[in-house]
The first five atom37 places (N, CA, C, CB, O) and aatype in JSON, in Angstrom:
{
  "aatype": [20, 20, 20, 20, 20, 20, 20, 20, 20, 20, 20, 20, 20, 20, 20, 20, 20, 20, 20, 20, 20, 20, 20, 20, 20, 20, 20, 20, 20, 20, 20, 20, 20, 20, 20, 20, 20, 20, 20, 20, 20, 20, 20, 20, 20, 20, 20, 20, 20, 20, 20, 20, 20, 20, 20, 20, 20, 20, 20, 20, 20, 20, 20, 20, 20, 20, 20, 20, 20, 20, 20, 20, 20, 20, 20, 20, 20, 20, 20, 20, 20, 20, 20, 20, 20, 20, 20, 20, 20, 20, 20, 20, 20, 20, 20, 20, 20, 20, 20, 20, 20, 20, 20, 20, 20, 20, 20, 20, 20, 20, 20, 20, 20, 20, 20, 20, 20, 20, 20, 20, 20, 20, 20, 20, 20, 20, 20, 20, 20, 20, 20, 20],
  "atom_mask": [
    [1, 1, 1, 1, 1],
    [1, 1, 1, 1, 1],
    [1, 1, 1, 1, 1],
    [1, 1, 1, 1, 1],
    [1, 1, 1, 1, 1],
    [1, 1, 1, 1, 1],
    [1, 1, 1, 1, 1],
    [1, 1, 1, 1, 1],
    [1, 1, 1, 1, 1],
    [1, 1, 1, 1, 1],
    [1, 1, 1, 1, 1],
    [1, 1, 1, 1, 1],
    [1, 1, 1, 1, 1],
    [1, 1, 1, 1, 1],
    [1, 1, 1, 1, 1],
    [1, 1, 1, 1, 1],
    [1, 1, 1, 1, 1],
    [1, 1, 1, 1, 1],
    [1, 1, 1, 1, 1],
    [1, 1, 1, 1, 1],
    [1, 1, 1, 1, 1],
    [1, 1, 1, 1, 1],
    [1, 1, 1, 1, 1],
    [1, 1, 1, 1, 1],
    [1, 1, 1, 1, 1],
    [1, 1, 1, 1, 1],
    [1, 1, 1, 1, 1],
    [1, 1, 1, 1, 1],
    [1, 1, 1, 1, 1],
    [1, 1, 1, 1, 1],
    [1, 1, 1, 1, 1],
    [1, 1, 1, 1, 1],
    [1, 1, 1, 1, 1],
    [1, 1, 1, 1, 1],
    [1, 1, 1, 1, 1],
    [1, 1, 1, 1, 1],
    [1, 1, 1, 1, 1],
    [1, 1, 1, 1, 1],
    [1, 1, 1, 1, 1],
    [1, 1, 1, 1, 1],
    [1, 1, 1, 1, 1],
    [1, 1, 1, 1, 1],
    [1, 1, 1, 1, 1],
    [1, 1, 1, 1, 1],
    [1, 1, 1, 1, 1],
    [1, 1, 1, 1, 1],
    [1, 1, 1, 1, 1],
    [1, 1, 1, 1, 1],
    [1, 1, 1, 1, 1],
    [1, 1, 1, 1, 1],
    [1, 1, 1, 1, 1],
    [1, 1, 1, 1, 1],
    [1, 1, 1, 1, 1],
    [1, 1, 1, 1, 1],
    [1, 1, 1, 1, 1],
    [1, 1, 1, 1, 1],
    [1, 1, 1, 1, 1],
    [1, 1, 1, 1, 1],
    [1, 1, 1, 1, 1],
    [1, 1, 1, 1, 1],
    [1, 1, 1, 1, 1],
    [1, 1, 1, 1, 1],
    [1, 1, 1, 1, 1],
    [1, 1, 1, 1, 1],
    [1, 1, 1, 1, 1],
    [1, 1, 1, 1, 1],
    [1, 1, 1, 1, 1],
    [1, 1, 1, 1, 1],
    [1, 1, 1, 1, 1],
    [1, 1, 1, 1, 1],
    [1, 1, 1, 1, 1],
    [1, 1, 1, 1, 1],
    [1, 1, 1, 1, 1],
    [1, 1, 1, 1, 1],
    [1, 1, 1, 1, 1],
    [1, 1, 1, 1, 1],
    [1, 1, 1, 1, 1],
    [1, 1, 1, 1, 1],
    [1, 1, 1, 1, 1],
    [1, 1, 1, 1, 1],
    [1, 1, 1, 1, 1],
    [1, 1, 1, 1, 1],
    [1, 1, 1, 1, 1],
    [1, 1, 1, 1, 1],
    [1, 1, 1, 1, 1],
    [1, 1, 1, 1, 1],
    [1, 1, 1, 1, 1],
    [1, 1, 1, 1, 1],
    [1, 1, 1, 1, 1],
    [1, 1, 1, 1, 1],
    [1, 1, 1, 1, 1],
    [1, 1, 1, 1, 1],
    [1, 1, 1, 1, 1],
    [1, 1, 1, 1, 1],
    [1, 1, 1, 1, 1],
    [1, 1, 1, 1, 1],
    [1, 1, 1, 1, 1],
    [1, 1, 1, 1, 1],
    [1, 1, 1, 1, 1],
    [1, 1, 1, 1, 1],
    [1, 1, 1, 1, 1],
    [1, 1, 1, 1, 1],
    [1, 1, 1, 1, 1],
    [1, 1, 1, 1, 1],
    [1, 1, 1, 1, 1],
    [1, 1, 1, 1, 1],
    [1, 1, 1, 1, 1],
    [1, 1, 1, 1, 1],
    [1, 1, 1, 1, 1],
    [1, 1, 1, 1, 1],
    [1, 1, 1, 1, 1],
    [1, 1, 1, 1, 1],
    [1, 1, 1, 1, 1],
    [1, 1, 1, 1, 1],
    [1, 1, 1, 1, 1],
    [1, 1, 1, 1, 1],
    [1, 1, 1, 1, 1],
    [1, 1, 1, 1, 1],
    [1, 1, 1, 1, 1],
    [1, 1, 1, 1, 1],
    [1, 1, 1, 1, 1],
    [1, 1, 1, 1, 1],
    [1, 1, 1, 1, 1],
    [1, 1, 1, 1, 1],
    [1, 1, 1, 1, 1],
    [1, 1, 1, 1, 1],
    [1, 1, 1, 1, 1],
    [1, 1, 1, 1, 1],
    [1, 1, 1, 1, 1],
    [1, 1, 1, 1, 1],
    [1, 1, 1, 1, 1],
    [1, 1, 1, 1, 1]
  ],
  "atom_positions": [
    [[27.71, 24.63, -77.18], [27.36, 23.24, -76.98], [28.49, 22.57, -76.21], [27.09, 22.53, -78.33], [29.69, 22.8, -76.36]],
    [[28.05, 21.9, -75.53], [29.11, 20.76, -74.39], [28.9, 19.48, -74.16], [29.13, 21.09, -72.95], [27.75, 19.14, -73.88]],
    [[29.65, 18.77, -74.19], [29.77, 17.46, -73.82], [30.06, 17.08, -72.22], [30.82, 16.96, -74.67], [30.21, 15.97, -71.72]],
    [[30.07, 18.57, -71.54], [30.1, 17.86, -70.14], [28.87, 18.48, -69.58], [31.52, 18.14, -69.15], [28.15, 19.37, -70.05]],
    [[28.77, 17.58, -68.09], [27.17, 17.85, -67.28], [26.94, 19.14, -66.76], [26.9, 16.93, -65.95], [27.76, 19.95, -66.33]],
    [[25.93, 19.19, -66.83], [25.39, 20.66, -66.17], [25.55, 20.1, -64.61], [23.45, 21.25, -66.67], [25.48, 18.94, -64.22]],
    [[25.86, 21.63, -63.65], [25.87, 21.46, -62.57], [24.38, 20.83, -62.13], [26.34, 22.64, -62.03], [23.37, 20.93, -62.82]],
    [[24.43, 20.35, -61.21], [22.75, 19.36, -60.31], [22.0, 21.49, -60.12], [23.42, 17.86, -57.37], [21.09, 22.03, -60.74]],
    [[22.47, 21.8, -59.56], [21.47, 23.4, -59.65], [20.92, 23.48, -60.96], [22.42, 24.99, -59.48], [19.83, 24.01, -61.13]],
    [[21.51, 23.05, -61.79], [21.03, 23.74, -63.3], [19.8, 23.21, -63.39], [21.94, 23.36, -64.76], [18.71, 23.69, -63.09]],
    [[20.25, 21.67, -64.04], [19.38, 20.34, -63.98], [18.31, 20.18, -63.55], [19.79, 19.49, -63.44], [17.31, 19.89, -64.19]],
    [[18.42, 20.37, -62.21], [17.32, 20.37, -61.24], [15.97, 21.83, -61.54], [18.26, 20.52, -59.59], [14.76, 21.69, -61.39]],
    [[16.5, 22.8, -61.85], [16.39, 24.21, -61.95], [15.07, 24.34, -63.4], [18.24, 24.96, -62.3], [13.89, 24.69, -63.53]],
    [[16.57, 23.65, -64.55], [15.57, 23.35, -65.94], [14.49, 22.24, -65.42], [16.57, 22.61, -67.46], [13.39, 22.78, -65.58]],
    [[14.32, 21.03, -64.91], [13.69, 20.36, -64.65], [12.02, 20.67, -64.33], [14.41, 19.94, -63.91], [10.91, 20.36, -64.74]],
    [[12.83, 21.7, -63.06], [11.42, 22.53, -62.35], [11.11, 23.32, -63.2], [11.53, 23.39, -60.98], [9.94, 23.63, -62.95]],
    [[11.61, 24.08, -64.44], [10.48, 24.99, -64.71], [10.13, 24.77, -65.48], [10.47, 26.09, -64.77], [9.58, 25.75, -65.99]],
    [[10.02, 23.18, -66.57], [9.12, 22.96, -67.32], [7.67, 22.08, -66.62], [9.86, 22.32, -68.4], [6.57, 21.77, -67.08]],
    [[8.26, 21.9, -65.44], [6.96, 21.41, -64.19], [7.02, 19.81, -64.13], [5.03, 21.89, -64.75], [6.08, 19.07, -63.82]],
    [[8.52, 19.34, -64.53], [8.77, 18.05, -63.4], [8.87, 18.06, -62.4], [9.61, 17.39, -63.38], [9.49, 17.06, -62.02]],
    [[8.49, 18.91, -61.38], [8.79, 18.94, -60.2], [10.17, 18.89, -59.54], [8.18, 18.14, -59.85], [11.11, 19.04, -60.32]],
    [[10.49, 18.71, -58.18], [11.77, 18.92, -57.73], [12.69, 17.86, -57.56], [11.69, 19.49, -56.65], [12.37, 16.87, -56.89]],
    [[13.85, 17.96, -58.14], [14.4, 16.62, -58.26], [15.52, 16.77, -56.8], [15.24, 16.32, -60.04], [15.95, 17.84, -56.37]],
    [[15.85, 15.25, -56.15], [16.41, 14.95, -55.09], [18.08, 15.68, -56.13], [16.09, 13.02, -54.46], [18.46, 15.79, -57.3]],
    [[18.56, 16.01, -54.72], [20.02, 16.58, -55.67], [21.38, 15.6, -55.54], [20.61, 18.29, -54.98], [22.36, 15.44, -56.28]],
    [[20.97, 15.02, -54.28], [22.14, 13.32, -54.4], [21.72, 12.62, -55.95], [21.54, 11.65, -52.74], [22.32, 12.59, -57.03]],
    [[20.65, 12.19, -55.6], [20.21, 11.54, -56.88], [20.14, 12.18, -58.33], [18.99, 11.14, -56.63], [19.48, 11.6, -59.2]],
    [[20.6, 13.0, -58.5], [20.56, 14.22, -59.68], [22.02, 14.35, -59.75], [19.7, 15.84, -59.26], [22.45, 14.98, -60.71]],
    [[22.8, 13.91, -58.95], [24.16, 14.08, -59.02], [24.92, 13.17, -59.29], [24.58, 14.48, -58.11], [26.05, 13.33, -59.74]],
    [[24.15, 11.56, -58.91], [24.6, 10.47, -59.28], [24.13, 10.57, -61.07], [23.95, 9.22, -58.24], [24.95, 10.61, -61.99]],
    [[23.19, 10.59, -61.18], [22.65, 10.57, -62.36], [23.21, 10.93, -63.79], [21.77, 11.21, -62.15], [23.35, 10.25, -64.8]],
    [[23.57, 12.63, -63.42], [24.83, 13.48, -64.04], [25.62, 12.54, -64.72], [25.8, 14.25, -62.95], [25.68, 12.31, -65.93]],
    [[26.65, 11.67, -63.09], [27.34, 11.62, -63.33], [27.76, 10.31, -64.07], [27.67, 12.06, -62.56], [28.93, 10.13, -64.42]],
    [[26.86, 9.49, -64.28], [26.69, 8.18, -64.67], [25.95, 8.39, -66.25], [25.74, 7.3, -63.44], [25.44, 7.46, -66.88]],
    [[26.0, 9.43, -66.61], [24.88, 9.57, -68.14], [26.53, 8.95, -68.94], [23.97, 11.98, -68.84], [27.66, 8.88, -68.44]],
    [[26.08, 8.6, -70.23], [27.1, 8.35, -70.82], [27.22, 9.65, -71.95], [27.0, 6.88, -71.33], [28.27, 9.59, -72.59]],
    [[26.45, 10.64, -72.25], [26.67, 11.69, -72.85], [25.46, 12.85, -72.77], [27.0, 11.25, -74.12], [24.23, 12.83, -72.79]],
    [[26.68, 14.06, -72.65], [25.4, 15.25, -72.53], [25.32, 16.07, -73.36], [25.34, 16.11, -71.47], [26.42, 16.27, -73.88]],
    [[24.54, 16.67, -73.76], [24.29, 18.11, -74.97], [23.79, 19.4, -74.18], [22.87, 17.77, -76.31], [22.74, 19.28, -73.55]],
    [[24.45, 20.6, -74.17], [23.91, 21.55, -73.56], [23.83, 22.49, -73.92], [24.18, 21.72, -72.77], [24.85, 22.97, -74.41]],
    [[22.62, 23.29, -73.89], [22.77, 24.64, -74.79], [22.57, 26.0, -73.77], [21.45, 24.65, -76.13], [21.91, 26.19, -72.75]],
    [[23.16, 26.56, -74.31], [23.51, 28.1, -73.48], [23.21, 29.42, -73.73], [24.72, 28.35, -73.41], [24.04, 30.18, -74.23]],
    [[22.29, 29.69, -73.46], [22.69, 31.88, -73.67], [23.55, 32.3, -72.88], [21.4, 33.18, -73.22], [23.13, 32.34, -71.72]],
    [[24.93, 32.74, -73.08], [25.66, 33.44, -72.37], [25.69, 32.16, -71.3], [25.09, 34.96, -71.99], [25.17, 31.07, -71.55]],
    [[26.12, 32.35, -70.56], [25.97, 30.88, -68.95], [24.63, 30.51, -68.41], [26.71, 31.46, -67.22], [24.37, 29.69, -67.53]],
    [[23.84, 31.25, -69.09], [22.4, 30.47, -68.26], [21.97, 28.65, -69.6], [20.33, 32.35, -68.38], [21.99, 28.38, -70.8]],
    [[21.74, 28.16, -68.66], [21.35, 26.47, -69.64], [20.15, 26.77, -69.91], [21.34, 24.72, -68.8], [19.52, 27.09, -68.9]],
    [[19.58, 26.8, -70.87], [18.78, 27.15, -71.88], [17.74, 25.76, -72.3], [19.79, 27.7, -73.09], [16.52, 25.7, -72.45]],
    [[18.83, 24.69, -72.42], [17.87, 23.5, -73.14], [19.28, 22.64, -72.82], [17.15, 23.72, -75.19], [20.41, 23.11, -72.7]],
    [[18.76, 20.91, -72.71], [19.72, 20.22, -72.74], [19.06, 19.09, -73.11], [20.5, 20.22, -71.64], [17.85, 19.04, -73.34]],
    [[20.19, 17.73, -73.23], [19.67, 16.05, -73.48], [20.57, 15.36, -72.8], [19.66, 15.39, -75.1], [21.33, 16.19, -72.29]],
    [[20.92, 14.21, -72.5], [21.92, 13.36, -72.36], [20.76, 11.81, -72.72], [22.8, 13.61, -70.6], [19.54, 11.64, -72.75]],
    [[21.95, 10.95, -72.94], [22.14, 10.16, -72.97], [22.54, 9.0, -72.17], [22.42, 10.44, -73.46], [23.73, 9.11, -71.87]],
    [[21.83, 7.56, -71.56], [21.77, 7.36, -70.79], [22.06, 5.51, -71.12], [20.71, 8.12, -70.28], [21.57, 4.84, -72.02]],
    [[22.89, 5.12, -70.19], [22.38, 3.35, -70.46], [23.51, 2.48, -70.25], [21.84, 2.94, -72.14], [24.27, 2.97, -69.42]],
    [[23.91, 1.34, -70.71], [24.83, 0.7, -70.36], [26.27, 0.67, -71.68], [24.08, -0.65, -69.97], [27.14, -0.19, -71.82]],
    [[26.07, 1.75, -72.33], [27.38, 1.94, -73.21], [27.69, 1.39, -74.36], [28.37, 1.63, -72.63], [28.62, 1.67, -75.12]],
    [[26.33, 0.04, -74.5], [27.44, -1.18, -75.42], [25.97, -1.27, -76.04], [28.48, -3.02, -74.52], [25.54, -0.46, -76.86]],
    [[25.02, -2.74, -75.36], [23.2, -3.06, -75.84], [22.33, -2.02, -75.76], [22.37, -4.14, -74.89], [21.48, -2.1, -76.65]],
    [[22.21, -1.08, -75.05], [21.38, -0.28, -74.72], [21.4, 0.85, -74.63], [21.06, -0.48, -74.03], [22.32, 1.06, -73.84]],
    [[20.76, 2.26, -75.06], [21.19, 3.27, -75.16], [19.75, 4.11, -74.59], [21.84, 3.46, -76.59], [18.79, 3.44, -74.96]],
    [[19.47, 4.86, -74.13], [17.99, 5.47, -73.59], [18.55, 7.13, -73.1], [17.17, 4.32, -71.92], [19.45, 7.58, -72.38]],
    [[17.2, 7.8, -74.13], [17.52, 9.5, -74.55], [16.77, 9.71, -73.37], [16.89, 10.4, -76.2], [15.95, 8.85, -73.05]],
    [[16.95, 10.78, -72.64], [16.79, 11.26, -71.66], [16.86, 12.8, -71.27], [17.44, 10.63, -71.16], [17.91, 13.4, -71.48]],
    [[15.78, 13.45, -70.71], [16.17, 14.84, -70.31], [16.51, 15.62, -71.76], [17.56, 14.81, -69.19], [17.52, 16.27, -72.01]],
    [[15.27, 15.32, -72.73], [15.45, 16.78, -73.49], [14.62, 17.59, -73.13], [15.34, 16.85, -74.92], [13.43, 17.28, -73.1]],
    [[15.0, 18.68, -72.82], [14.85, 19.8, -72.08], [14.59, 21.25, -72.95], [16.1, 19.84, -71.22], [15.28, 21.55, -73.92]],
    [[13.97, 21.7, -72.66], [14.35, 23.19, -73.44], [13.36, 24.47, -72.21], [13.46, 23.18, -75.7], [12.51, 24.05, -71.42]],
    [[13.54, 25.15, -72.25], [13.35, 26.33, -71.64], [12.04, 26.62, -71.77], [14.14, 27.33, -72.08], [11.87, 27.27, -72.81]],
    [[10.9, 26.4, -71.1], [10.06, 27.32, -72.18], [9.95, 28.87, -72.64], [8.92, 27.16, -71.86], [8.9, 29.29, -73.11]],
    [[11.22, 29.79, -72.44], [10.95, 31.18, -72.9], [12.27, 30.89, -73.87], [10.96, 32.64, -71.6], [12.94, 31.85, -74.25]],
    [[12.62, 29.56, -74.26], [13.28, 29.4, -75.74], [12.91, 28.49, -76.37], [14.59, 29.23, -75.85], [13.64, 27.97, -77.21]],
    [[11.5, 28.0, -76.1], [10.58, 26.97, -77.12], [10.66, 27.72, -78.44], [8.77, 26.72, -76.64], [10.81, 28.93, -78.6]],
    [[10.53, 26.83, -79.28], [9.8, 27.21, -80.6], [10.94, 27.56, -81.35], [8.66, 28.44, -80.53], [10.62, 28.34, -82.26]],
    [[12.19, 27.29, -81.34], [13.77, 28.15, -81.96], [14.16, 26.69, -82.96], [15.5, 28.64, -80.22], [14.77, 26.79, -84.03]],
    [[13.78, 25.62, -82.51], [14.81, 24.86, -83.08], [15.76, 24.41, -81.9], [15.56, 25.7, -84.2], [16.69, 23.84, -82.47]],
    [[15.97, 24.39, -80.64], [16.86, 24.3, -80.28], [16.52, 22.38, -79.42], [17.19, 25.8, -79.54], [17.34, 21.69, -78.81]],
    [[14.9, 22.02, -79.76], [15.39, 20.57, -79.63], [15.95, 19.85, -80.79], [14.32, 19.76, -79.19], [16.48, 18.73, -80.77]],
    [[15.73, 20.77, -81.98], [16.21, 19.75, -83.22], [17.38, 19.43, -83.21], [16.08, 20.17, -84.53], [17.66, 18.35, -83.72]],
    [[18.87, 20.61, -82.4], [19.74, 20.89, -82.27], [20.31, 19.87, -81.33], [19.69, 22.05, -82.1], [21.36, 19.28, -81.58]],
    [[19.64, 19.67, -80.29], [19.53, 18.47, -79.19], [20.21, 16.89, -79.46], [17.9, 18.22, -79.0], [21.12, 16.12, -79.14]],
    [[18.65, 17.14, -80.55], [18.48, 16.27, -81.2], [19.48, 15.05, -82.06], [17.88, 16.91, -81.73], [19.69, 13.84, -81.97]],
    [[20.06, 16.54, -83.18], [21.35, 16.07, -83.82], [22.24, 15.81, -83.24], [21.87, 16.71, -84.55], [23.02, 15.08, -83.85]],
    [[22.62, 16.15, -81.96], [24.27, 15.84, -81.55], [23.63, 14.68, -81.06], [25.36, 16.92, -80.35], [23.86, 13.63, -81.67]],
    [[22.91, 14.66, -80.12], [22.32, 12.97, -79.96], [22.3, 11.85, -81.04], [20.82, 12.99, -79.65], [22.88, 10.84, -80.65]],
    [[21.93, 11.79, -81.94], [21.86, 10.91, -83.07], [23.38, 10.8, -83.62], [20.8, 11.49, -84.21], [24.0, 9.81, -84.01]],
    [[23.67, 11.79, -83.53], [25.45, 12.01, -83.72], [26.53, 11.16, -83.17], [25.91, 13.29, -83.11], [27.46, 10.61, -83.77]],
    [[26.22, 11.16, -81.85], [26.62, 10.54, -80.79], [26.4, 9.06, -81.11], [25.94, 11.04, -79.59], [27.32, 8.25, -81.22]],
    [[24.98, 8.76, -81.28], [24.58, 7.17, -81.08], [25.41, 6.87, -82.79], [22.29, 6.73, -80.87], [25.86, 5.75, -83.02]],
    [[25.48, 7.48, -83.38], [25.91, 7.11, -84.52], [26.77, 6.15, -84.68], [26.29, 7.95, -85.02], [26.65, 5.13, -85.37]],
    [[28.08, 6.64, -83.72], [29.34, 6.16, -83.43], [29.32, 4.95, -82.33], [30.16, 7.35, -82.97], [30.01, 3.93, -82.34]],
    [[28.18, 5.42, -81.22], [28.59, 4.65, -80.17], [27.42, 3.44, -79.98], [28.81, 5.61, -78.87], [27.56, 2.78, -78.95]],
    [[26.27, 3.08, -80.86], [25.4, 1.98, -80.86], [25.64, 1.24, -82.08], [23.99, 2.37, -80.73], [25.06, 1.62, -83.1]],
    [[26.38, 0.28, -82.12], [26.12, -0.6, -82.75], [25.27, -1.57, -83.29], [26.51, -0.8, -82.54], [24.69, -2.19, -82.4]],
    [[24.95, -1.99, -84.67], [24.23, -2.73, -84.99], [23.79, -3.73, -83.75], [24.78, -3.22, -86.07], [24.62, -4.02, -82.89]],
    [[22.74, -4.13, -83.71], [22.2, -5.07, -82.99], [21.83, -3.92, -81.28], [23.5, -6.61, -82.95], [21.27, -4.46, -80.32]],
    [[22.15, -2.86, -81.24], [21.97, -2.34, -79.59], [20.41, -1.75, -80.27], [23.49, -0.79, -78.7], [19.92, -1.89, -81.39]],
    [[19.84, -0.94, -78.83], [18.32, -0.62, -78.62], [18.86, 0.99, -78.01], [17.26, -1.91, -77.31], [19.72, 1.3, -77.18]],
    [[18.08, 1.65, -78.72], [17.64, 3.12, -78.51], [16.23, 3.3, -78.44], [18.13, 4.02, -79.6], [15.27, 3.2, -79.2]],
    [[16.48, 3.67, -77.03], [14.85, 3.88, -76.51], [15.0, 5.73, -75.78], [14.32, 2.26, -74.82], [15.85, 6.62, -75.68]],
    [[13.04, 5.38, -75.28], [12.74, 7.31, -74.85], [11.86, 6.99, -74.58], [12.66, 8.75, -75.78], [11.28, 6.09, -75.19]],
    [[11.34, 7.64, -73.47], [9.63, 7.63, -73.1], [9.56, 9.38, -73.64], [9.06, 7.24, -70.86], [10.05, 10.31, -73.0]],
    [[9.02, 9.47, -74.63], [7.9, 11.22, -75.02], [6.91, 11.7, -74.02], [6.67, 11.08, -76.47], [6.07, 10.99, -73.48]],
    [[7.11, 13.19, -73.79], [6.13, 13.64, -72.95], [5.1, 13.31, -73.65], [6.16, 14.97, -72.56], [5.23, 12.95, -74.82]],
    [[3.8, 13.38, -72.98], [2.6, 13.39, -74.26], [2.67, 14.45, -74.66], [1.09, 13.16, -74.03], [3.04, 15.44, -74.03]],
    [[2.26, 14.37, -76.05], [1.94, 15.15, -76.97], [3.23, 15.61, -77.56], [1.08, 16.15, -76.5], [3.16, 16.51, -78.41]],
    [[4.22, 15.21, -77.29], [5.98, 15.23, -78.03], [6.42, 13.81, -78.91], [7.37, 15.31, -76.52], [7.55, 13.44, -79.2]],
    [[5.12, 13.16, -79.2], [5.66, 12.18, -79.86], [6.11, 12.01, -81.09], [5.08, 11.5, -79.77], [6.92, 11.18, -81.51]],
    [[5.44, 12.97, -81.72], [5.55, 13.49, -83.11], [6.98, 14.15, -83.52], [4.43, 14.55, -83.28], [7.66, 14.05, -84.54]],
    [[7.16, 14.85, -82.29], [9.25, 15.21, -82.03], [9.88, 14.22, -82.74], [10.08, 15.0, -80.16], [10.31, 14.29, -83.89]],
    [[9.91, 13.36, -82.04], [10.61, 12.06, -82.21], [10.33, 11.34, -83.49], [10.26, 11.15, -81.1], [11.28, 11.05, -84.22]],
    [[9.44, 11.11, -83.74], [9.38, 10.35, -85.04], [10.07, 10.89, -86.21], [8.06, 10.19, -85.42], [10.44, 10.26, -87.2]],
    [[10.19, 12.35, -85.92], [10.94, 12.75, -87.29], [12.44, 12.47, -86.97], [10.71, 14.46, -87.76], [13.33, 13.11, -87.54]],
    [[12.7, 11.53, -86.1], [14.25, 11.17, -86.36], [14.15, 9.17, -86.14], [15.54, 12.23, -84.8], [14.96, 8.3, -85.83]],
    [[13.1, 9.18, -86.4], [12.84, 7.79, -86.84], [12.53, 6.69, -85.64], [14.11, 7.33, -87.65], [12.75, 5.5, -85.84]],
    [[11.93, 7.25, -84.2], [11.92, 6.54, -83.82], [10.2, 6.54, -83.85], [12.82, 6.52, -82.89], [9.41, 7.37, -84.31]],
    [[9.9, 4.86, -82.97], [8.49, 4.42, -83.6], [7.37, 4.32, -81.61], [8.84, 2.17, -84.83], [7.59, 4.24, -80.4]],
    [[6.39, 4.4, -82.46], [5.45, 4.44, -81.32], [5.38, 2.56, -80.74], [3.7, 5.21, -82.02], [5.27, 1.95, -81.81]],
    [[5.39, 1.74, -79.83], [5.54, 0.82, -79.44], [3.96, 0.59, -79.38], [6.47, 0.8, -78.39], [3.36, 0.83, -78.33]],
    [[3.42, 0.21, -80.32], [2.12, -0.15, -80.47], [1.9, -1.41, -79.64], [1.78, -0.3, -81.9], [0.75, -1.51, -79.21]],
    [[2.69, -2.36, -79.35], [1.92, -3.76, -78.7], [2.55, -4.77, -79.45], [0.15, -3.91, -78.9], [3.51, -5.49, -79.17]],
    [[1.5, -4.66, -80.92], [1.87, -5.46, -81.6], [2.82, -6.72, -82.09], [1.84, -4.96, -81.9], [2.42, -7.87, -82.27]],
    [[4.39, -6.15, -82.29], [5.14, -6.93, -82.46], [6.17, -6.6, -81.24], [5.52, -6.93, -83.83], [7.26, -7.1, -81.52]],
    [[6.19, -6.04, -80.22], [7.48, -5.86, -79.1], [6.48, -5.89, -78.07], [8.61, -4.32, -79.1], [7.15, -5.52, -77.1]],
    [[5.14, -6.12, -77.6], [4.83, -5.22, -76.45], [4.71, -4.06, -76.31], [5.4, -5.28, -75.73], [5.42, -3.14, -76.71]],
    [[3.51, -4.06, -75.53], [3.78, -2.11, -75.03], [4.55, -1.76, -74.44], [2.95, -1.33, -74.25], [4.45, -2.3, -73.34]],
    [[5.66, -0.87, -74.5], [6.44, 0.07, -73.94], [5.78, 0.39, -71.92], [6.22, 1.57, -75.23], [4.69, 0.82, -71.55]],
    [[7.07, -0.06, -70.99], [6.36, -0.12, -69.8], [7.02, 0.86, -68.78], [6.32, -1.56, -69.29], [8.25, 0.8, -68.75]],
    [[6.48, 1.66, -68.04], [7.8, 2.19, -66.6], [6.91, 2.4, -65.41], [8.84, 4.04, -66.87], [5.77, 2.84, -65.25]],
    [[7.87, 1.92, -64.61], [7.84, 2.27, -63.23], [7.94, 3.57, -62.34], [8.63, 1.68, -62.89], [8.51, 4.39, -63.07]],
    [[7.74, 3.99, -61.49], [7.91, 5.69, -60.82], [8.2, 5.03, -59.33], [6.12, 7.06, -60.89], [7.17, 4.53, -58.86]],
    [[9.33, 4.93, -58.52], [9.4, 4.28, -57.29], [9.62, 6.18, -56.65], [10.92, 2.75, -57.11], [9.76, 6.42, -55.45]]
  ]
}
């Protein structure tokens, strides 16, 4: 496990073969390098599964890029993700900040078992994003 970024080859690499398509590598490099924390998991040197953490450091915090391999699905290794993430925000979100995530579909259920909630409307609005 590591706290520093995967090279933009990796990134880009894991990205494509769970079928996000191809990511720009300037922009994959700024990105890297601006996350405020990363989790990375490894067989031997190949990146296997990863997360970081993303946002302005202090109000806002947004999970990003959990990743896993699919020929190392099914191990446990987003729960693993998972924990150092929550680990992380532990220390570094303070009362009153916002931890957010957009879930692939059908990964929403992931998430809830570490307590976060579906943005029904109701009392916040629906949950919104853009794709430029």
């Amino acid at each position: 496990m590591s706290n520093l970024s995967p090279s933009v080859a990796e990134f880009a690499g894991l990205r494509e073969k769970i079928g996000w398509g191809q990511t720009d590598k300037a922009m994959a490099a700024t990105s890297l390098a601006n996350s405020l924390f990363h989790v990375l998991l490894r067989d031997q040197d190949k990146l296997i599964a990863m997360g970081r953490v993303i946002g302005d450091g202090a109000m806002f915090f947004y999970i990003q890029d959990v990743i896993v391999d699919p020929d190392y699905q099914q191990q446990g290794l987003g729960h693993i993700i998972m924990k150092q993430i929550e680990s992380y925000l532990l220390t570094a979100a303070k009362t009153g900040a916002t931890v957010g995530l957009l879930a692939a579909r059908g990964k929403e259920g992931f998430y809830r078992r570490y307590g976060y909630r579906d943005r029904c409307g109701e009392t916040l609005g629906l949950g919104m994003c853009k794709f430029v």
